[in-house]
FINU-341174 format. One record per residue (C-alpha): z, y negated, x; residue in one letter. Coordinates in steps of 0.05 Angstrom, whole numbers, plus 5000, padded with zeros to 4 digits. Example, Ala and Ser with C-alpha at 12.3 -4.5 7.8 and 13.67 -1.06 7.14 Angstrom:
2
515650905246A;514350215273S;
This chain:
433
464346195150X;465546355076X;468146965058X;464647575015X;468747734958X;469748444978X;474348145030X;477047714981X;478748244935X;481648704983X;486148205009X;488648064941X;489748774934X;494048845002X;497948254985X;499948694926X;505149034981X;508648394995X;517148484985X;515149194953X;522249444976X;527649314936X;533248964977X;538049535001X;544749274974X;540649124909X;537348514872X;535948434796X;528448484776X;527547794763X;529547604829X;525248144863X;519147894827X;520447104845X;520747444911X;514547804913X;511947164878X;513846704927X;511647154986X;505247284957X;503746554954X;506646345020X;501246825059X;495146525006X;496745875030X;494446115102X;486945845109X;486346325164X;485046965113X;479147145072X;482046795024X;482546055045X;487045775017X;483745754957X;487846274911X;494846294884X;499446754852X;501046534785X;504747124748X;508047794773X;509348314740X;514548874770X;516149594723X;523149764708X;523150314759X;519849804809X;514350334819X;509250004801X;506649314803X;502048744781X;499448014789X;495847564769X;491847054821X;487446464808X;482346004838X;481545334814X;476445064871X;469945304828X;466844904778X;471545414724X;477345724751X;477446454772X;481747024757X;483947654792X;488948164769X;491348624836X;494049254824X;499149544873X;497450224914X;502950734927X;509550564965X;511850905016X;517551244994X;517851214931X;518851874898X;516651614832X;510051284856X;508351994906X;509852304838X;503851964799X;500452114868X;500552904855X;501552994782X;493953284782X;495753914754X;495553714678X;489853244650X;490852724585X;486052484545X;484551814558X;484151524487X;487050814511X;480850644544X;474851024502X;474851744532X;474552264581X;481252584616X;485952354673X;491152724711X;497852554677X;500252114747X;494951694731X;497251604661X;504251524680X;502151014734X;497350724671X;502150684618X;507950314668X;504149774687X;501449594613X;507849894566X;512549614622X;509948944640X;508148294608X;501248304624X;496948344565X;500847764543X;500147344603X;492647464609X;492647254527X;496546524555X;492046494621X;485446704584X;479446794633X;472746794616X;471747324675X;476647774713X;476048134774X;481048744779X;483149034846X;486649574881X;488249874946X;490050634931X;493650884874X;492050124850X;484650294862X;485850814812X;489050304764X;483549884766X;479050454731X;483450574678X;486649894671X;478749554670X;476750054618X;482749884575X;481549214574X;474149364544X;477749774493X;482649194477X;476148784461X;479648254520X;474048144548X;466048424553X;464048914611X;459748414646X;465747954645X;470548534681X;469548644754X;472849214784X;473449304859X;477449904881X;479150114953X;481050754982X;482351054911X;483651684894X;480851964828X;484451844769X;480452324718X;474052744703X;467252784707X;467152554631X;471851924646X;467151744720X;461251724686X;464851294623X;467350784679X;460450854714X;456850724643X;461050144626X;461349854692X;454849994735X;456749304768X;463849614803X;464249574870X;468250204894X;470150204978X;473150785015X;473350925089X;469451585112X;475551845156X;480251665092X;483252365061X;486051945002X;479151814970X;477952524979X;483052784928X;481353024879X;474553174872X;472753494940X;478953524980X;476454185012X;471053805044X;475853695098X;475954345125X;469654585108X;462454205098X;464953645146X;467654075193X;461254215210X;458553495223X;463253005220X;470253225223X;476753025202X;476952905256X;473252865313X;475553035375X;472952975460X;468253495449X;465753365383X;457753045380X;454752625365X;462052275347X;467952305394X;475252195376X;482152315388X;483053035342X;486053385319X;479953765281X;482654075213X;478354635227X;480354905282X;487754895269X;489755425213X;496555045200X;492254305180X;487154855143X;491955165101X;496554515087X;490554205062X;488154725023X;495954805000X;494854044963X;488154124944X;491054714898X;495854254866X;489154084818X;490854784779X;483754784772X;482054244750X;475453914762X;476253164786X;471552594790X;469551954833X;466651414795X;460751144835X;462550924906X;458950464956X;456450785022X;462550985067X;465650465112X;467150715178X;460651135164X;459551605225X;452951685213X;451750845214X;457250555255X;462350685315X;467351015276X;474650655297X;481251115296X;488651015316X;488651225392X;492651335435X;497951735395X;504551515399X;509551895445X;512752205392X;506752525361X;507253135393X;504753675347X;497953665313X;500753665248X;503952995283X;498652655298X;494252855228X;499852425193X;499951855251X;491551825233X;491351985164X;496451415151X;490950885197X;485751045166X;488650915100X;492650295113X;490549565081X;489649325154X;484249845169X;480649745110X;480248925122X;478049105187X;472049525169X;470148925113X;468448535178X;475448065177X;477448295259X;483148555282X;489148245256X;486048035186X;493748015155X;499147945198X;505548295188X;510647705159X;516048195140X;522448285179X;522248835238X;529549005278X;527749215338X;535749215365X;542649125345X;548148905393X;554049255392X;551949825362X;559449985332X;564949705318X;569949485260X;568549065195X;568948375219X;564748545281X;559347925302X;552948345312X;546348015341X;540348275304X;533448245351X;526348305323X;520948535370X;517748075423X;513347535394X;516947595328X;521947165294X;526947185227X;525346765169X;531346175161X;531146595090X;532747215116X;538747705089X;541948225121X;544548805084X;549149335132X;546849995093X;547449865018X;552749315026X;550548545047X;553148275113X;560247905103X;554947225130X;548747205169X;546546605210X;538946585238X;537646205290X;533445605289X;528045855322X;528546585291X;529846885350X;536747255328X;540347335274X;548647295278X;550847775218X;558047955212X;559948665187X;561448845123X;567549335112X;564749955110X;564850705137X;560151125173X;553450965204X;548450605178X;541850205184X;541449525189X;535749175144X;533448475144X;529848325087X;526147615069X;520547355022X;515047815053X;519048455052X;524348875076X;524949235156X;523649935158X;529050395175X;528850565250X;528150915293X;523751395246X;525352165255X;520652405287X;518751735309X;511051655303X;510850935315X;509350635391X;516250275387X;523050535403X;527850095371X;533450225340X;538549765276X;543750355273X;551550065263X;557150605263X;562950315233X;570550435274X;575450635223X;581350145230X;588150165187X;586650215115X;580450455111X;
């Protein structure tokens, strides 16, 4: 069955993520975006996604602070070739992308792309990608006759400003610019929505009902108040005519007032969604779906709010409300569920397991905080890797990182994942050091 390009788009968007981490003990630009660009590619040649098989990466584009991020993908099975340039959402993390996240308190006026006002995160975010990248000049050598532009997130904000710059560049028309944007959050005012909604009547704009992200910044206080009446965020076993797994914003002052606490980071300002498409994950239409049971480790409400808000915002979720199943992109980068020993000296031989039914890459590299393992040997059937240990002091975490990305640190504190694994290494001081 072919797929619609809404699921297209938003799995060129989530591919956006791939090898977003920079390698702990450090890599040079270049080589992080052949990563990405290699990574990216090696998950479109899977027929299995919405994709088919059909698209490629063919140009990547990474910021000097590695904030932010762009490609370029292409189809050539059509009768013309098509073109898609994804925009990267926010990474976890990263102080400088949660920065352009909440910089809301101060609009600009958006004279790059023909009017109206956006919060000066978006411009930072806006002015990265197109001062800090190549990629006016690489759509110039590429030159398509129509471009779709997509995001997930903070990228879904890209695409309005990046799409309406484009116009303004006289690249291309409006009827040959197709945004899609998913799970965005606003990026300006009512005067720049209804310029992107003028322009563009043809955008195709997706957010998940149970998604706070879309919800910033114009009505952010609907959380606690009109749809704690109806439908709230969210719903729990007593709640009709939809049940859930809580906690209710409403009825817990310390959710209330945290919410109203970054709903006030606007300073008044008045925010604006450019025209969206009826909610996935509508309550009113469909069984709403939610991240349940909570992990262990979720043990406050506050807890679990960040254990559901981050589900219901996630690339996965959103593929799987765009009808693509339960596993519509699996999870290629490296995970470390244990180390074995957990100490010792430099020169120690430590065994590095993933989680069952996962493997390591044969192009895996281990790093032992920010310093690379003295050699690391995967196994041939990625079941292990062999890494010997740096010289080094202290304890640290132990990161595997390959074309796809880079493990998490774990175990998370407070650990609001299912999993209880653990890469920590403490070094044993020996003479000399």
């Amino acid at each position: 069955m072919s797929s619609t390009t809404q699921q297209v788009m938003m799995t060129l968007a989530a591919l956006a993520a791939t090898g977003a981490t920079e390698r702990p003990s450090g890599e040079s630009l270049e080589q992080q975006e052949q990563r990405i660009l290699t990574g990216i590619n090696s998950q479109l040649a899977n027929t299995s996604l919405a994709t088919g098989g059909q698209w490629s990466a063919i140009w990547v584009g990474l910021t000097a602070s590695r904030a932010n991020l762009a490609y370029i993908a292409k189809n050539n099975t059509g009768v013309s070739p098509q073109y898609a340039l994804c925009l990267r959402g926010t990474v976890a993390g990263s102080p400088i992308d949660t920065s352009e996240d909440m910089e809301v308190g101060l609009m600009l006026p958006f004279t790059a792309g023909g009017g109206g006002n956006i919060s000066q995160g978006a411009m930072e975010a806006f002015t990265d990608i197109i001062m800090g990248t190549e990629l006016m000049g690489s759509l110039g050598i590429f030159a398509p006759s129509e471009l779709y532009v997509t995001g997930h997130s903070l990228g879904g904000a890209l695409v309005t400003t990046v799409s309406l710059y484009l116009l303004a560049q006289k690249f291309l028309s409006a009827t040959s610019i197709y945004p899609y944007t998913f799970a965005a959050p606003t990026a300006g005012d009512q005067a720049f929505a209804n310029l992107f909604d003028g322009i563009f009547p043809h955008a195709m704009c997706y957010y998940n009902y149970y998604d706070i992200v879309p919800y910033a910044w114009q009505n952010l206080d609907e959380i606690y108040q009109i749809k704690s009446s109806v439908y709230p965020f969210y719903p729990n076993s007593n709640s009709k005519p939809i049940s859930g797994p809580g906690p209710t914003v409403a009825n817990e002052p310390d959710l209330s007032g945290f919410i109203k606490g970054i709903a006030a980071n606007t300073n008044n300002n008045s925010y604006w969604q450019p025209t969206q498409q009826t909610a996935l994950n509508n309550p009113s239409d469909v069984t709403p779906i939610f991240s349940e049971p909570y992990p262990a480790g979720a043990t406050t409400d506050f807890q679990k709010f960040e254990v559901q808000v981050g589900y219901q915002h996630a690339n996965t979720t959103y593929l799987t409300l765009l009808g693509l199943g339960d596993n519509p992109l699996p999870n290629l980068a490296p995970v470390v569920e244990s180390v074995n020993p957990v100490s010792g000296p430099p020169g120690t031989a430590v065994t590095i397991t993933p989680p069952d039914g996962c493997s390591f890459s044969q192009d895996s590299v281990v790093d032992f905080g920010i310093v690379p393992a003295a050699s690391a040997t995967v196994a041939e059937d990625g079941s292990t890797i062999t890494a010997i240990a740096p010289v080094g002091v202290g304890t640290v975490d132990i990161r595997v990182t390959n074309i796809y990305g880079t493990s998490p640190v774990a175990p998370v504190y407070p650990n609001l994942t299912p999993y209880d694994y653990n890469d920590q290494f403490t070094f044993q001081l020996t003479d000399g050091i």
